[in-house]
N, C-alpha and C positions, 0 to 999 in steps of 0.2 A: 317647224318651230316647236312642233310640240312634244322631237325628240329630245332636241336640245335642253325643255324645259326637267326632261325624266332624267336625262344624262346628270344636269347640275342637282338636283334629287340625292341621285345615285354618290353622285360625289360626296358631298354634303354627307350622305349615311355613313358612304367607306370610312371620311374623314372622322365622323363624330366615333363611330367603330376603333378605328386608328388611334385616337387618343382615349377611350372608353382602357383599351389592351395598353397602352403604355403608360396609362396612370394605375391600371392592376399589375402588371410588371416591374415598377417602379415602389410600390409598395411590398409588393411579395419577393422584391428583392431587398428590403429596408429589413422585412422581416429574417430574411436568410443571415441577415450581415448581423442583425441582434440577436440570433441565436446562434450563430458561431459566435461570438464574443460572449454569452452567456456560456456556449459551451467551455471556452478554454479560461474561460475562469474561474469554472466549478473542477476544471480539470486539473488548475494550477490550486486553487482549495485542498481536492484530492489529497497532490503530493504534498502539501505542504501538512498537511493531515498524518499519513502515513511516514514522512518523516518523523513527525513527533511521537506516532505510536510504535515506530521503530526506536527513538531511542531511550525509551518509555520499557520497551523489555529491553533491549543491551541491557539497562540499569539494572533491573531486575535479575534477568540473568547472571550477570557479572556477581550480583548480590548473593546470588543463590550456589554459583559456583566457589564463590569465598567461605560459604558453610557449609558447602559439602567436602574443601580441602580443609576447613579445620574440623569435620568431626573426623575426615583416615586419619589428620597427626591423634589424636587424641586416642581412637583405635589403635595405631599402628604403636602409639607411648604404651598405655594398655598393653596390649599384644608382647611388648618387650619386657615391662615389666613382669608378666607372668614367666617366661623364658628367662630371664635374669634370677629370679626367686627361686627359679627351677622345679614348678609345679608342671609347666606343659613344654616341649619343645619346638622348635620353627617347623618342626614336618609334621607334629600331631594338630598345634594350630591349621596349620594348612590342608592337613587331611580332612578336617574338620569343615573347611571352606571361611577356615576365620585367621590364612594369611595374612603377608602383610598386603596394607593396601598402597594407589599409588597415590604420589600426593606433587599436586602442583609445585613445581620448583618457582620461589620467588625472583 
């Protein structure tokens, strides 16, 4: 009798044990779930981030390549005008390293 009473004991502990581990289980997996959906949220944040800082410079750039093709026209007007008047010609320019430049075709 008095195995029987340690056996139910022993049960009793495994069991309390048994649910002790699946109510930490069940939490630490409550926690896994809230942090992958934290993670992919910060991670769709992210892109949505980097798209804007991407088209944040396109603009910029684009901005910045449109004044650098109107300072060659304005060089390259320059540059002809001088050849045209007949002070420098297209090889002494260019010897010079004040060719003409290239300039974005519209």
């Amino acid at each position: 009798m008095n195995e029987t009473y340690v056996g139910t004991d022993q049960d009793a502990a495994d069991a309390a044990r048994l649910a002790e581990g699946l109510r930490t289980l069940r939490e630490l997996r409550s926690f896994y779930d809230q942090s992958t959906a934290d993670l992919e949220a910060g991670r769709e944040a992210g892109r949505a981030r980097v798209a804007e800082l991407q088209a944040e410079v396109d603009a910029d750039i684009a901005k910045l390549a449109d004044i650098v093709n109107e300072a060659a026209v304005e060089f390259n007007n320059a540059a002809s005008e001088l050849v045209e008047t007949g002070f420098a010609s297209p090889k002494v320019l260019t010897g010079k390293g004040l060719g003409t430049l290239r300039v974005k075709k519209s």
